[in-house]
C-alpha positions as CSV (number, residue, x, y, z in Angstrom):
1,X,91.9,77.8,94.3
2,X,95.4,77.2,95.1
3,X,96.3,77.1,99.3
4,X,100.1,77.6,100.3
5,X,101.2,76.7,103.8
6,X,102.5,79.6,106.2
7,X,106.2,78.5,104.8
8,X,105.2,78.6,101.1
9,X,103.2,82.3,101.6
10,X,106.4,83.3,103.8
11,X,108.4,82.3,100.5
12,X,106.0,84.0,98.2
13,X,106.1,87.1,100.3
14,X,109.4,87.2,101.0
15,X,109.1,87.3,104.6
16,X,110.0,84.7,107.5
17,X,107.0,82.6,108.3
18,X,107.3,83.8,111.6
19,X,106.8,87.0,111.0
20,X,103.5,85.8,109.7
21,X,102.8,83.5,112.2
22,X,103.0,86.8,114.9
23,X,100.6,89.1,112.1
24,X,98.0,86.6,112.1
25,X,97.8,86.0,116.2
26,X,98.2,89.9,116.6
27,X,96.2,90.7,113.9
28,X,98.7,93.4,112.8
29,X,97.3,93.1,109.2
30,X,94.3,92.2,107.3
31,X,95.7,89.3,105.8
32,X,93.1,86.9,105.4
33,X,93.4,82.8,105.8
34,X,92.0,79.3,106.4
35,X,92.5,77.6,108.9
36,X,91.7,73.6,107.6
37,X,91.8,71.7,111.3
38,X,94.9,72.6,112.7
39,X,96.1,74.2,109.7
40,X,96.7,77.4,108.3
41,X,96.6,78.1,104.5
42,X,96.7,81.5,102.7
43,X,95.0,81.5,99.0
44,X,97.4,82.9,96.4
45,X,94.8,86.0,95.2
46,X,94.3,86.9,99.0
47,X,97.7,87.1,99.2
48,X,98.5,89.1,96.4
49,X,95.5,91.4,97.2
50,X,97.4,92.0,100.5
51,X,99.9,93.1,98.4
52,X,97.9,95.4,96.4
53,X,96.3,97.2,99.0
54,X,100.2,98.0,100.5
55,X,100.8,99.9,97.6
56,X,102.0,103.4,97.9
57,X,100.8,106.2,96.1
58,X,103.4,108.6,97.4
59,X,106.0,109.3,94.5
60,X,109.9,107.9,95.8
61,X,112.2,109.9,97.1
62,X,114.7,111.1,94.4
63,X,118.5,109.8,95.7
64,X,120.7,112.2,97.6
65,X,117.0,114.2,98.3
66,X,117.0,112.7,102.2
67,X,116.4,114.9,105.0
68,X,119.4,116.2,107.0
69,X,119.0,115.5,111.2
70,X,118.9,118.6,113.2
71,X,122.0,119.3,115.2
């Protein structure tokens, strides 16, 4: 079981670690972790199931398809 540091998952998600630092004391996500002591680690496959469940089933927009604002 591999554990990366906040910095290292920030990396790996390419996010700021801050911006995971806020998710896990808000809770905006269920992104699991460890806390070891003081420390947080995230485990590689939680991290990539994270991923996983963001995944959209929605088809993307076609370019030039977007939606004109009303006047």
């Amino acid at each position: 079981m591999e554990l990366l540091t906040t910095k290292e998952a920030a990396l790996f998600l390419r996010m700021t670690a801050g911006t995971l630092n806020v998710w896990r004391s808000n809770r905006r996500y269920p992104l699991r972790f460890v806390k070891v002591g003081r420390s947080v680690r995230y485990r590689r496959e939680d991290l990539l199931t994270f991923l996983n469940s963001r995944n959209s089933d929605a088809p993307a927009p076609r370019p030039g398809t977007r939606k004109k604002k009303a006047a």
